[in-house]
Wavefront OBJ file of the C-alpha trace (Angstrom):
o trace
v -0.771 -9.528 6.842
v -0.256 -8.933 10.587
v 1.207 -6.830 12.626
v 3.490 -9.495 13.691
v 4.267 -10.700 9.797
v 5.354 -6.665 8.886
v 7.485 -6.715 11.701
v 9.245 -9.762 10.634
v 9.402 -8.418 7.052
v 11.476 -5.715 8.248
v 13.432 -7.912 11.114
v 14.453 -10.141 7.897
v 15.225 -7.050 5.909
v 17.472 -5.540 8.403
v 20.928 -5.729 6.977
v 19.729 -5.058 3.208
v 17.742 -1.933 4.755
v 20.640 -0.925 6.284
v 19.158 -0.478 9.755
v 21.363 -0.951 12.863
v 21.011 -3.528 15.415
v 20.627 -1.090 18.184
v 17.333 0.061 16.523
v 13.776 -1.495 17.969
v 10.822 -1.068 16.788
v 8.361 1.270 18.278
v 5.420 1.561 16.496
v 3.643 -0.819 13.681
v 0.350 0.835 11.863
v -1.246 0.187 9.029
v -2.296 3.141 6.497
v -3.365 4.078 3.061
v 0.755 5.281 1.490
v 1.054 6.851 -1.912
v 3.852 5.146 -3.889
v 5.360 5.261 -7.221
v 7.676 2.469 -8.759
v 9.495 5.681 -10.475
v 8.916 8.242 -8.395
v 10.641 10.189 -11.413
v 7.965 8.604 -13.608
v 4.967 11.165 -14.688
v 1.665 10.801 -13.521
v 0.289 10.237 -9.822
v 1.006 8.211 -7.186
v -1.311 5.215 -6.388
v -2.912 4.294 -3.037
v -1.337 1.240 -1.644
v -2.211 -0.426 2.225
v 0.488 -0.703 4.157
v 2.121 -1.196 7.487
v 4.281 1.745 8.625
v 7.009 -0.128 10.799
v 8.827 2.370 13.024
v 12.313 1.601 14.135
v 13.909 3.799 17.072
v 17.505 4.506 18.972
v 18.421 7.330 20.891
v 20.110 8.256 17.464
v 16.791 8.499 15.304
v 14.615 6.736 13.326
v 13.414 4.271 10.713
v 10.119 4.020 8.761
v 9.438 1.069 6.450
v 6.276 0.719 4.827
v 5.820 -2.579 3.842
v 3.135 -3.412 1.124
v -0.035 -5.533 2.934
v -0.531 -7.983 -0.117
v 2.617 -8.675 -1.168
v 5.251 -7.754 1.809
v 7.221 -5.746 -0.569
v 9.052 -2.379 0.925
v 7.577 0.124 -0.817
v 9.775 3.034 1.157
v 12.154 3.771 3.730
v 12.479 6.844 5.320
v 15.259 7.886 7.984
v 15.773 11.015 10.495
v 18.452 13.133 9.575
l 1 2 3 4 5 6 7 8 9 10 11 12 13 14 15 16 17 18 19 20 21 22 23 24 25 26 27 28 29 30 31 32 33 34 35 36 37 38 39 40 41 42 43 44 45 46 47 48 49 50 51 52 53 54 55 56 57 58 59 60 61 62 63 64 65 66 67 68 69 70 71 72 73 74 75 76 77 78 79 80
């Protein structure tokens, strides 16, 4: 996956995601994520590749981490 293809992962996403329009993305890296299908589940995390796609507005932000093989979100994270 590229750079571009993550980014239009989470530009396709945007409504389900719940991220507003006036939100942009910054930033789009790739990087080793630990992620659980149940993070309630025992037993570790496992290593997945991923592009960390960073969303900004003068209100906060948005991280989506988007799977490399499979374009799945594994996780979304938001500023308080």
């Amino acid at each position: 996956m590229t750079t571009e293809q993550a980014i239009a992962v989470v530009e396709a996403l945007r409504k389900e995601l719940r991220i507003p329009k006036a939100m942009r993305v910054s930033t789009a890296e790739q990087a080793i994520v630990a992620y659980k299908p149940d993070p309630e589940a025992p037993g570790p995390p496992e290593d997945r590749l991923a592009w960390i796609v960073t969303l900004c507005s003068p209100l906060g932000f948005v991280h989506v981490d988007v799977d490399d093989t499979t374009a799945a979100v594994l996780d979304v994270q938001r500023s308080a």
